[in-house]
N, C-alpha and C positions, 0 to 999 in steps of 0.2 A: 504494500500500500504506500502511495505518494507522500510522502510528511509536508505536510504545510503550513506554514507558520502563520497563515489566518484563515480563518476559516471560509465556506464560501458564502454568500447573501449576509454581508456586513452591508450595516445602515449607520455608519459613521458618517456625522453631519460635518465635513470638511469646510465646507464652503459658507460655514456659519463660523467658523477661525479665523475666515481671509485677514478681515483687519487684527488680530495678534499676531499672526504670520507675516502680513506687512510691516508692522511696526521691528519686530524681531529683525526681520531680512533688511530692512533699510537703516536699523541700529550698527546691524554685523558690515553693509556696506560702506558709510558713512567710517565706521571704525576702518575697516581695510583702509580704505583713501587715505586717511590720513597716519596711520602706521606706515603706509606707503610711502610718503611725502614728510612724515617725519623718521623714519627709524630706514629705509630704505629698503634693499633685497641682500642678501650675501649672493653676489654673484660669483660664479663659479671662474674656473680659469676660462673655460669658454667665454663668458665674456668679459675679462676681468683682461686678459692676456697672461702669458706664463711660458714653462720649459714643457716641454713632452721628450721624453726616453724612450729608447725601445730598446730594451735590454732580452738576449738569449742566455737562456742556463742548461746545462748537461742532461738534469733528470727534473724533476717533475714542481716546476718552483710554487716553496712556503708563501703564500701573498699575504698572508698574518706576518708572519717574519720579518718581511720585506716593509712592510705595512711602519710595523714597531720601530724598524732600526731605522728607516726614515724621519719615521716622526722626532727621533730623540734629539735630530738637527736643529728645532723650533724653527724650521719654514713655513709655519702658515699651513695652510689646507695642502697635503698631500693625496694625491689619490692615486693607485695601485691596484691594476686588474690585468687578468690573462684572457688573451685575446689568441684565435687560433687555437697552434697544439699549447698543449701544459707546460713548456719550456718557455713560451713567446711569455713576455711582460711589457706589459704599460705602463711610464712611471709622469705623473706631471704635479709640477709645483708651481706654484704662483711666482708672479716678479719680484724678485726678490730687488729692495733698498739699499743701495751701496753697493752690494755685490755685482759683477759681470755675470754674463752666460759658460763662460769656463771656470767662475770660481765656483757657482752651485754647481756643475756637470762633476768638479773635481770632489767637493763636499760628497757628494752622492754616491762616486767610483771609493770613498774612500772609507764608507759605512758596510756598503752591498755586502763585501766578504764576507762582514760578520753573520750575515743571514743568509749566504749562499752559500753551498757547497758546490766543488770545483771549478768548474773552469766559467767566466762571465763574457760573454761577447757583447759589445757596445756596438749598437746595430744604425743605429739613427738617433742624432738627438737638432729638434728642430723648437723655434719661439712662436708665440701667437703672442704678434702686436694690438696694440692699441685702437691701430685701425680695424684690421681682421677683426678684433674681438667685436667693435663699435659697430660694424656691419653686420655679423650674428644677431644685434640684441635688435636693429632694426630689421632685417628679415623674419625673427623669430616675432615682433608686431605685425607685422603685415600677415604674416603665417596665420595668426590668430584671427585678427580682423575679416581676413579675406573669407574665412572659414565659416566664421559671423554672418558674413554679406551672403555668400555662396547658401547657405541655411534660412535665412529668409528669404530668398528666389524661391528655393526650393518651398516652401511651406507656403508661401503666396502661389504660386501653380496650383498645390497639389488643392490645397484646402482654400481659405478665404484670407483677406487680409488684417482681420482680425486675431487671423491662427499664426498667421506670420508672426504679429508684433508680440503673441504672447510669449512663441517660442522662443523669439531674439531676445525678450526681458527678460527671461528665463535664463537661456545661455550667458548674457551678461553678467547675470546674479551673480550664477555657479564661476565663470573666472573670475571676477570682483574679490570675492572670497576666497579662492583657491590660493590669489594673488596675496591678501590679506593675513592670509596661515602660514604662508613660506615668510613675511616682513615679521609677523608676529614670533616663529619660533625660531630664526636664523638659522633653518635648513638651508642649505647650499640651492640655489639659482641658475641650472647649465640648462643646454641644449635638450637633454632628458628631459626636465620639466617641461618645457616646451612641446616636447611629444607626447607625456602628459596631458596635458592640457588641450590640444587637441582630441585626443582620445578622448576625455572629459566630455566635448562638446559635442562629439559622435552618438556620445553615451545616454547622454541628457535629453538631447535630440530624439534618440531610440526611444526612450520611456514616454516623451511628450507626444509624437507620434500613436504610441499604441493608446495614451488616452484620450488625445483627439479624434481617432478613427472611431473609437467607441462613442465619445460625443455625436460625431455628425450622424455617426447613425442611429442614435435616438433620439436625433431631432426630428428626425424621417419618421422616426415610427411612432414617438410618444409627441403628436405636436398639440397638445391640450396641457402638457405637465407643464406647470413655473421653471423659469428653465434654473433656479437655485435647485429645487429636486433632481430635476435631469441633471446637471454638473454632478451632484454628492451621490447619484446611480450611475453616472457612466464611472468615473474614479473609482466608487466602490468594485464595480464589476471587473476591473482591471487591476482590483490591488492584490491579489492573490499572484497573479505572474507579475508584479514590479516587484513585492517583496521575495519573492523566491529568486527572480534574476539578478536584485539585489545582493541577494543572502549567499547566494552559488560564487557569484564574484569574488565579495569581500576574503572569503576560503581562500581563494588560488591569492587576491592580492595580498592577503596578510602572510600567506606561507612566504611570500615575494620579500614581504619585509622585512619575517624576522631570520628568514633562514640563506634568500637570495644574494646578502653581503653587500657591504657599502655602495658599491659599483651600483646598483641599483634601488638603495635605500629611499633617494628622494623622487624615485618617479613613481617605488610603491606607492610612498605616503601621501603625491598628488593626488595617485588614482584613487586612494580609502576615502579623503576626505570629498573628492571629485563624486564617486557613487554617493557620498553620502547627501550632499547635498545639490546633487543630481536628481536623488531621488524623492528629496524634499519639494525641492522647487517644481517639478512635474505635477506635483498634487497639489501645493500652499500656492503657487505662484503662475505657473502657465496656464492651468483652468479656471483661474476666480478672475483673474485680467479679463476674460472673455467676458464676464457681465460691465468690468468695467470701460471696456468697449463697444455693449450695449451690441454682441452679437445679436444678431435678429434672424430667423427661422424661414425668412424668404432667400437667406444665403444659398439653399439647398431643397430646392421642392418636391423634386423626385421624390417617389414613394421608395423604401428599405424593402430588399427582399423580402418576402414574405409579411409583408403588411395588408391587413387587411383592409380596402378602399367601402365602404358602405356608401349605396350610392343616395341620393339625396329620396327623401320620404317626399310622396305624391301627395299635393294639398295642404 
């Protein structure tokens, strides 16, 4: 038997919350802004600029080891991952102040022995300027925005433009905030996040989707109910697969977190907090917009499958 974490013909009055979910959502967004603009992002060496290594070893390299005898230099954010076979390593530090590029390459040649066994080949070691980095953080905008734009075309086509604007306030919400958790707990800022964060909006997207299809189709069918009951029955009817799809995710990302190792700690923690308030906003925020857009039921006149049409009484 299926386990499911709510049961099915839930009569949860959502859409009698909207305003504590507004006021909640636009306290949390109002905060990010300005954690933003006063505490900043820890931006990573991607866009921060820095050294990148590529170091080979004989048998199968420690990156705990590697990790440790690095850090004890106090260079700032170190990060240390194997890429390829189990010998290839990835070594990158931030810019270091005062120092040249041969004096941290030499700091680094003069640690490694102690956490490697035998022989180390020095394979490539290459900078990421200031410019490079500067151009990362403006593509990695655009990236996001374009992804925005692209999502409300799409949602004005399929649906109406009402469904459009909920789902773009929606997606805005969930980066605002996602934006807001990385200022707020000085988790590291790269290019992963980035891909996060899209994924986020893919994500978001996904769940707003399955409960606007269920909306428009009970506008079709039920066009006598206030359309507050239609909203808190279509979301109800669809909270059974949000929270399960929810539930099934969080599993695979949190294994991601606690077990997948640094190298991918901050795109887990994007995506936890991304489904989570992914999955808020598709209930608190994308379908209660709809009334305050004053959708109206001529958007879609077509009768629903299976709807019964009774035709008008004679006399």
């Amino acid at each position: 038997m299926l386990l499911k974490l709510v049961p099915d013909n839930t009569k949860i009055k959502f859409i009698e919350l909207r305003k504590v979910a507004y006021i909640l959502s636009l306290t949390m967004i109002v905060a990010s802004i300005g954690l933003y603009f006063a505490k900043g992002l820890n931006y990573g060496i991607d866009f921060e600029g820095g050294i990148m290594m590529e170091v080979g070893t004989e048998g199968v390299a420690d990156i705990g080891a590697i990790r440790k005898a690095l850090s004890s230099l106090n260079m700032g954010d170190v990060k240390v991952q194997d890429f390829g076979a189990k010998n290839d390593v990835l070594i990158r530090l931030e810019q270091q102040e005062g120092l040249t590029v041969d004096q941290v390459v030499a700091k680094v040649r003069g640690v490694l022995p102690t956490a490697i066994d035998g022989k180390i080949s020095y394979r490539r070691t290459e900078t990421v300027g200031s410019t490079v980095s500067g151009e990362l953080i403006a593509d990695g905008i655009e990236a996001v925005l374009f992804s925005i734009a692209a999502v409300l075309v799409y949602i004005w086509l399929r649906f109406e433009w009402q469904f459009g604007m909920g789902a773009v306030l929606a997606l805005v919400h969930d980066v605002t905030l996602t934006i807001g958790m990385f200022s707020l707990t000085g988790m590291e800022f790269n290019l992963s996040t980035i891909a996060a964060i899209l994924t986020i909006v893919g994500y978001s997207l996904n769940d707003t989707v399955v409960v606007y299809d269920r909306i428009r189709e009970n506008l079709r069918k039920f066009r006598k109910m206030p359309m507050v009951d239609l909203l808190n029955l279509s979301i109800n009817e669809t909270l059974s697969r949000t929270t399960m799809t929810s539930f099934t995710t969080m599993i695979a990302l949190f294994s991601l977190f606690f077990l997948g190792g640094e190298g991918i700690h901050g795109f887990s923690a994007a995506m936890i907090w991304g489904i989570f308030v992914g999955t808020y906003s598709s209930i608190f925020i994308a379908s209660p917009i709809l009334l305050w857009v004053e959708l109206r039921r001529e958007a879609d006149t077509s009768p629903a499958p299976g709807t019964e049409i009774l035709p008008p009484s004679k006399g």
